[in-house]
C-alpha positions in Angstrom: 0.0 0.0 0.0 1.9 3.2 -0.9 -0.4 6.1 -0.4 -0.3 8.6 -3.9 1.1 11.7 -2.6 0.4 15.2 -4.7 2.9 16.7 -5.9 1.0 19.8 -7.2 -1.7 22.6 -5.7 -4.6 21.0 -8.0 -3.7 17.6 -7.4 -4.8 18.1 -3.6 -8.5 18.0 -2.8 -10.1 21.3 -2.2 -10.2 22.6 1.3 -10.0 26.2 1.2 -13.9 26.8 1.4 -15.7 23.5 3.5 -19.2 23.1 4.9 -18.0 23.3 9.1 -18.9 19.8 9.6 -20.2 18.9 13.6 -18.8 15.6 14.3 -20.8 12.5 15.7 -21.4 12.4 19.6 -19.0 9.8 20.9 -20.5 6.8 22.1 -20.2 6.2 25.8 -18.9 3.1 25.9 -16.1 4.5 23.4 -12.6 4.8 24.8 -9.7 5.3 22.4 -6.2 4.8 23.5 -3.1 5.5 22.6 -0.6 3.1 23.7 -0.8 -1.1 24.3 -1.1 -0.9 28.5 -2.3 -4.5 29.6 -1.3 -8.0 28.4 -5.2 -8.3 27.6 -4.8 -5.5 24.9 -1.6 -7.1 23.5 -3.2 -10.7 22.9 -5.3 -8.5 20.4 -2.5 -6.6 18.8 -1.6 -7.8 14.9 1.7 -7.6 14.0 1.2 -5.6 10.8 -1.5 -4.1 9.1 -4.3 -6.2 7.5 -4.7 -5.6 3.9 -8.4 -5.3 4.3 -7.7 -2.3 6.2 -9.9 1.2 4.7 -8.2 4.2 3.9 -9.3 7.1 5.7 -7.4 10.4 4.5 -3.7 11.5 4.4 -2.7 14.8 6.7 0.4 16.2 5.7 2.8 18.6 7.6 5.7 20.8 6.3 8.1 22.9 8.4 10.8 23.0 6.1 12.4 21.5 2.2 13.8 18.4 4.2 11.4 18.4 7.0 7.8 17.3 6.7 5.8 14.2 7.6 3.2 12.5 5.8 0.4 10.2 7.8 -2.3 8.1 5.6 -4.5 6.9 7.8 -6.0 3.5 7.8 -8.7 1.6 9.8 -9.0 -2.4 10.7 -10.2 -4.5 13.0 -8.2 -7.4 14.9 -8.0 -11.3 13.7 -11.0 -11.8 16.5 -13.2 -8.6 15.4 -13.2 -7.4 19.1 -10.9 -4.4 18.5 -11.1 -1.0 16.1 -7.3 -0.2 15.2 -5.8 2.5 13.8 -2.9 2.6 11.7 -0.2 5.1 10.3 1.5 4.0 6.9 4.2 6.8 7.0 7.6 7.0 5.0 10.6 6.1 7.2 13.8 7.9 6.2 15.6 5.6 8.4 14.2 2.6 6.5 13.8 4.1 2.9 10.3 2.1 2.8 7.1 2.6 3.9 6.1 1.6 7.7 2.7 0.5 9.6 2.7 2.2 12.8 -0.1 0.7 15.2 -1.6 4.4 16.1 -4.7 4.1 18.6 -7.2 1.4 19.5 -10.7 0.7 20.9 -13.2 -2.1 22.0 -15.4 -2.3 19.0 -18.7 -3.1 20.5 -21.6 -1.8 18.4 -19.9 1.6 17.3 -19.9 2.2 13.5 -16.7 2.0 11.1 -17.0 5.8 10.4 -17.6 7.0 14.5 -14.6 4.8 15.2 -12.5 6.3 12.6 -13.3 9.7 13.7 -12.5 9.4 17.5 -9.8 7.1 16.7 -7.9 10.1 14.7 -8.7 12.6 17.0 -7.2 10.5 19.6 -3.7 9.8 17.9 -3.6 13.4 17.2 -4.3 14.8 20.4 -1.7 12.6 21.9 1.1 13.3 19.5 0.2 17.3 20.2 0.3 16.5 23.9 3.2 14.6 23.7 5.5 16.0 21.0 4.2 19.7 20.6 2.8 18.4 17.3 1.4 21.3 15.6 -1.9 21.7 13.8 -1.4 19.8 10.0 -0.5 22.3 7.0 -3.0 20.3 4.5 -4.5 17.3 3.6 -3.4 15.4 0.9 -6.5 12.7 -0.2 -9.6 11.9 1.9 -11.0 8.9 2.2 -13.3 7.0 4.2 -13.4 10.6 6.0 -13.8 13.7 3.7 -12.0 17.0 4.5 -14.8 18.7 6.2 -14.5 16.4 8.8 -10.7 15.5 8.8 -11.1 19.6 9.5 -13.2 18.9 12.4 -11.1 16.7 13.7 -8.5 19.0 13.9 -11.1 22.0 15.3 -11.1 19.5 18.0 -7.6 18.8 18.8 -6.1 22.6 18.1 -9.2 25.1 19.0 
């Protein structure tokens, strides 16, 4: 899975004038999280990401010509079905490939594909701005399962 990355102003999808977008309540029983913090959790954890997994949009970030990140995000279950995951597919430098980074989790329970996708997001983010001063994304390079109004939301939510 290499995500298409634009490589020119049109090739981006418009976001300069949006609907404002109210995102879904979150379900209760809902709680995202961050990092693997029991043994219970890691007996759920896949050790890459399933190809079945849906594209959700790519946010893009660039401080400088050799600095920037690139984040496609992607959605999954676990093996068992118990478990919404959310995954990174970012370019390591290190590496020279692409790399599946295991981003946030939650119980699945009855929540819907789409809720869990937005909360999921909104999650990773707010813990990498907590965590690593990570500033508010520059654009968004493709949408996906979540469209830029609401990837837009999402960030309204994490950087008022």
């Amino acid at each position: 899975m290499k995500p298409i990355i634009p490589m020119r102003p049109e090739d981006l999808p418009q976001q300069r004038v949006t609907p404002v977008v109210i995102l879904p309540p979150q379900p209760p029983q809902f709680h995202a999280r961050c990092h693997w913090e029991s043994e219970l959790a890691e007996r759920h954890r896949p050790k890459k990401m399933p190809k079945t997994a849906r594209f959700l949009g790519t946010l893009e970030w660039a401080w400088g010509v050799m600095h920037d990140h690139v984040s496609p995000y992607f959605i999954s279950t676990n093996r068992g079905r118990t478990h919404w995951l959310l995954w990174s597919h970012s370019y390591d430098d290190n590496e020279c490939d692409w790399v599946d980074r295991l981003c946030a989790y939650a119980p699945k329970k009855s929540v819907p594909q789409k809720t869990a996708a937005i909360y999921l997001v909104l999650e990773d983010l707010r813990s990498d701005a907590a965590a690593r001063k990570l500033d508010q994304f520059h654009w968004i390079g493709a949408e996906g399962l979540l469209s830029v109004p609401e990837l837009l939301a999402i960030a309204r939510e994490v950087w008022p």
